[in-house]
N, CA, C and O of each residue as an XYZ file, in Angstrom:
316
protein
N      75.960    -47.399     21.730
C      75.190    -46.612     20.793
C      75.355    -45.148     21.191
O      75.142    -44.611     22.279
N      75.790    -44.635     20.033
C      75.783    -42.906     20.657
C      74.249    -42.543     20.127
O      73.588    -42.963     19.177
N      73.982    -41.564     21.179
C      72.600    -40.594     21.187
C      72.841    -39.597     21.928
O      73.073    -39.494     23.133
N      72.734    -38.569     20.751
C      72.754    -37.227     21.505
C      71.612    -36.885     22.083
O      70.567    -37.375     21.656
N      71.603    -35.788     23.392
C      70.815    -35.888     23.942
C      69.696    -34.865     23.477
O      69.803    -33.718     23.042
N      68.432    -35.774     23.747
C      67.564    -34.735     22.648
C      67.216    -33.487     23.432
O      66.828    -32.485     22.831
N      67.354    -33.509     24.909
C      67.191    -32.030     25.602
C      68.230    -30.930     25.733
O      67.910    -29.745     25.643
N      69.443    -31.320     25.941
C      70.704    -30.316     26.426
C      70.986    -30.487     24.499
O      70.761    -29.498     23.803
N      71.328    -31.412     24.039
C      72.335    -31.517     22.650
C      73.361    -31.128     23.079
O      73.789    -30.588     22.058
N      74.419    -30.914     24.110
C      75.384    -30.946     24.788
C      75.844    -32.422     24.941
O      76.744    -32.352     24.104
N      75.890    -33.397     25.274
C      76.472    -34.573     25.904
C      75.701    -35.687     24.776
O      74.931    -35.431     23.851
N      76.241    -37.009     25.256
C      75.931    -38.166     25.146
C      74.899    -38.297     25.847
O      74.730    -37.549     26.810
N      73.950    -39.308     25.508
C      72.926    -40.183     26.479
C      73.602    -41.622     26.639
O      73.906    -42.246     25.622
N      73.890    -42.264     28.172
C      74.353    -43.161     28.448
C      73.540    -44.097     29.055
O      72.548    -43.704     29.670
N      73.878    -45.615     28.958
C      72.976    -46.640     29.355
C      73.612    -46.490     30.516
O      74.814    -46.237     30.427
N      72.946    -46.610     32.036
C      73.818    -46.583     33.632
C      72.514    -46.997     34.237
O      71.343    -46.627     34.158
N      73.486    -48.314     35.147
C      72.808    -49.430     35.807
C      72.808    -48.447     37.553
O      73.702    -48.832     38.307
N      72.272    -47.777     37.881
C      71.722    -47.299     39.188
C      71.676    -48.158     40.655
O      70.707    -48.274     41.405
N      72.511    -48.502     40.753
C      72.536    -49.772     42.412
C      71.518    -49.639     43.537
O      70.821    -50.505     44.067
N      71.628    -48.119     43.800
C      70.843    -47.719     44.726
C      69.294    -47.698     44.286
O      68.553    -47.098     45.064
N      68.937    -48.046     43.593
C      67.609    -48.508     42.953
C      67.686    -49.620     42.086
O      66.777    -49.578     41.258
N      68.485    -50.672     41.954
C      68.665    -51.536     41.184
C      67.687    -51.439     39.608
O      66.844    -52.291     39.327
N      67.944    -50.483     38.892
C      67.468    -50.274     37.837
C      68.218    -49.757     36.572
O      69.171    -49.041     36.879
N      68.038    -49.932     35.201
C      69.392    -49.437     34.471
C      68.391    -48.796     33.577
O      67.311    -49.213     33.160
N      69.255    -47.269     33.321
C      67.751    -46.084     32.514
C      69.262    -45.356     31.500
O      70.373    -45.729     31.125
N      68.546    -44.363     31.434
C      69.406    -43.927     29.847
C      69.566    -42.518     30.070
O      68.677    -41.726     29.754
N      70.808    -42.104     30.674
C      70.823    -40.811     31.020
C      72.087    -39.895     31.053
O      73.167    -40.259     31.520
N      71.810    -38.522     30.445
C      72.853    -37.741     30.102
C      72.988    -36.999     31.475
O      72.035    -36.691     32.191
N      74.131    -36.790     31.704
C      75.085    -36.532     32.896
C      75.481    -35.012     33.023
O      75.968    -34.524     34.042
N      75.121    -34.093     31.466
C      75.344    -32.900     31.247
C      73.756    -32.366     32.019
O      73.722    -31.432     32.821
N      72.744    -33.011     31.672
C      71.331    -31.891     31.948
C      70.819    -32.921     33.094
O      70.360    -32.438     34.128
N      70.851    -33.612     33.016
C      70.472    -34.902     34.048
C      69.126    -35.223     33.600
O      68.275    -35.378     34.476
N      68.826    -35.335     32.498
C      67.419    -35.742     31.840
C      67.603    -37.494     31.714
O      68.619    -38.155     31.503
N      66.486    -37.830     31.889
C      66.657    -39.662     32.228
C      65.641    -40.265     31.752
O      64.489    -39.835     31.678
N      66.137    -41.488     31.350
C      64.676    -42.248     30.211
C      64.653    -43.534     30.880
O      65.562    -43.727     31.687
N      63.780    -44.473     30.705
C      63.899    -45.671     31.126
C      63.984    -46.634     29.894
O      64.277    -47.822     30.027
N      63.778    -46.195     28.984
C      63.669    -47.210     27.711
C      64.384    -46.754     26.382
O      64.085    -45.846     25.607
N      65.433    -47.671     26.354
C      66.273    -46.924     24.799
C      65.133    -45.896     23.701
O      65.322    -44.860     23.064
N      63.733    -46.946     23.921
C      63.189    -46.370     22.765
C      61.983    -45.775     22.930
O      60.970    -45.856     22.236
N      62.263    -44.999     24.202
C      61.594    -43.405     24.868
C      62.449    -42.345     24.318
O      61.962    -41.321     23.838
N      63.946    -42.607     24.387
C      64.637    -41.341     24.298
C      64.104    -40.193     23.789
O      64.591    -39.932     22.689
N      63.400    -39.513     24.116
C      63.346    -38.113     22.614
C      62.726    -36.673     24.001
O      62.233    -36.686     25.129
N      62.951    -36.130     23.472
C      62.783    -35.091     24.146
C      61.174    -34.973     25.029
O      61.176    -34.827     26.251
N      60.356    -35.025     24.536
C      58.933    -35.300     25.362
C      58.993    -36.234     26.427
O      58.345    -36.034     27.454
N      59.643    -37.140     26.296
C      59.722    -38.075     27.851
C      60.870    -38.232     28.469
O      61.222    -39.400     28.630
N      61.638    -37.305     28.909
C      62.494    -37.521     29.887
C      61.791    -37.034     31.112
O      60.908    -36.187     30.975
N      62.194    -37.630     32.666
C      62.284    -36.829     33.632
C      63.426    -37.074     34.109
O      64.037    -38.122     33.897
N      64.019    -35.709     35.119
C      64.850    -35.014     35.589
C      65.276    -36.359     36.652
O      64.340    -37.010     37.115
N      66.584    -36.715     36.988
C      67.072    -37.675     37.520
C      66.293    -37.333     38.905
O      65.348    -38.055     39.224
N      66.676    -36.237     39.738
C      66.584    -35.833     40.945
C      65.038    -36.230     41.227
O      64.736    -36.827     42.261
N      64.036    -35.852     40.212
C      63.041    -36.320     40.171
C      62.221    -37.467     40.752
O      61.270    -37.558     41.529
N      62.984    -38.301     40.054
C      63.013    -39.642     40.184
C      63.459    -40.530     41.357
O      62.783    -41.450     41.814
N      65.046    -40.037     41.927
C      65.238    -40.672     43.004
C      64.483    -40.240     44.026
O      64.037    -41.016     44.871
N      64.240    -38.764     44.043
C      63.649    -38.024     45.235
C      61.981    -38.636     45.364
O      61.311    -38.436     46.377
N      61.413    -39.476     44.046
C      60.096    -40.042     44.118
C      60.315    -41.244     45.303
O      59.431    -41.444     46.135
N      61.575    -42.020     45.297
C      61.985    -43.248     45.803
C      63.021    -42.734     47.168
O      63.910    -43.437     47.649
N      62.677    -41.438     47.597
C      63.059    -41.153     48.937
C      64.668    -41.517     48.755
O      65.117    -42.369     49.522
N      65.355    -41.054     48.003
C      66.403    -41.665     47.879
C      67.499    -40.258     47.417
O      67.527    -39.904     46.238
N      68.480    -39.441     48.627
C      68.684    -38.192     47.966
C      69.699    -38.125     46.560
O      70.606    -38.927     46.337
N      69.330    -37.015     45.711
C      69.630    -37.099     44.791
C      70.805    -36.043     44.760
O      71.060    -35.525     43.673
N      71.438    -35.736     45.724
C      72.689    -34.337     45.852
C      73.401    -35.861     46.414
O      74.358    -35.849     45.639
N      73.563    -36.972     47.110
C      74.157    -37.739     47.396
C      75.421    -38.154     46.772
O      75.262    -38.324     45.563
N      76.735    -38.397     47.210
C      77.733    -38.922     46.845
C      77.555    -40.054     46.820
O      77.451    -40.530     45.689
N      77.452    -40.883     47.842
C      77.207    -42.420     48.062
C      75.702    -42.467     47.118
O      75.215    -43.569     47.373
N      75.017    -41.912     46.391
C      74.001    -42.126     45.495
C      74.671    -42.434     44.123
O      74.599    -43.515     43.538
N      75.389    -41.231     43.658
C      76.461    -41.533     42.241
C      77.308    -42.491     42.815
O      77.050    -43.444     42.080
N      77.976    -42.823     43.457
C      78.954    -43.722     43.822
C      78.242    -45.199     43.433
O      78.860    -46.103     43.995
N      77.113    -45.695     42.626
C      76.221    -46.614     42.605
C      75.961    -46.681     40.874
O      75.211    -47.360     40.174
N      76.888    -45.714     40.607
C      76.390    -45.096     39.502
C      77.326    -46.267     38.509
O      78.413    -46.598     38.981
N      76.901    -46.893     37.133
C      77.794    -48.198     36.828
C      77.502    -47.592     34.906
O      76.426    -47.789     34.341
N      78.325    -47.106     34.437
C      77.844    -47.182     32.969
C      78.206    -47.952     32.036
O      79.422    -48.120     31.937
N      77.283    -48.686     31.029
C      77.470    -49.440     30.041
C      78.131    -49.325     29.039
O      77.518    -49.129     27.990
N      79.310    -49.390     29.020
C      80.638    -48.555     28.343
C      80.313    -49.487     27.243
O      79.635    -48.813     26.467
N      80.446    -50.752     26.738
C      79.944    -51.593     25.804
C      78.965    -50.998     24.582
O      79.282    -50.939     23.394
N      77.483    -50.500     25.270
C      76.438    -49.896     25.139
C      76.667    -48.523     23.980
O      76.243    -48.273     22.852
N      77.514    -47.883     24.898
C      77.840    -46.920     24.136
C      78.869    -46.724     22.926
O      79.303    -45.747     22.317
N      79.024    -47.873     22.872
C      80.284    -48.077     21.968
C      80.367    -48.769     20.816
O      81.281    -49.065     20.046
N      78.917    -49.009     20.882
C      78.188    -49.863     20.055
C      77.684    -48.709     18.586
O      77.212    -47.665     19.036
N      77.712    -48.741     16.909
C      76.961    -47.666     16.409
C      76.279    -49.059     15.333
O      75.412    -48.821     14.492
């Protein structure tokens, strides 16, 4: 499914399964704004990726953090 992103409008919003937190959220890669639910997306509820991992002690400048990083190429490809 394409969705532009309702904060940057620069990029795609992508479905990506997160390893290092075993969780899969909805997030554009241009602003790093992140949703947990297809049908949150909209501009009032994103928070900031870094946000999020850094809630779960987990650093968010990390290589081996993106390296975990898995996107739902399917997902997006879907209209």
């Amino acid at each position: 499914m394409k969705i532009q992103c309702p904060r940057c409008r620069q990029d795609w919003v992508k479905k990506v399964y997160i390893g290092i937190t075993d969780r899969t959220v909805f997030h554009c890669y241009e602003c790093e704004a992140t949703w947990f639910s297809e049908d949150s997306i909209e501009y009032a509820t994103f928070v900031q990726l870094h946000d999020y991992l850094g809630r779960k002690n987990i650093d968010p400048h990390s290589r081996k953090t993106y390296d975990t990083f898995v996107d739902d190429l399917e997902w997006f490809e879907i209209e």
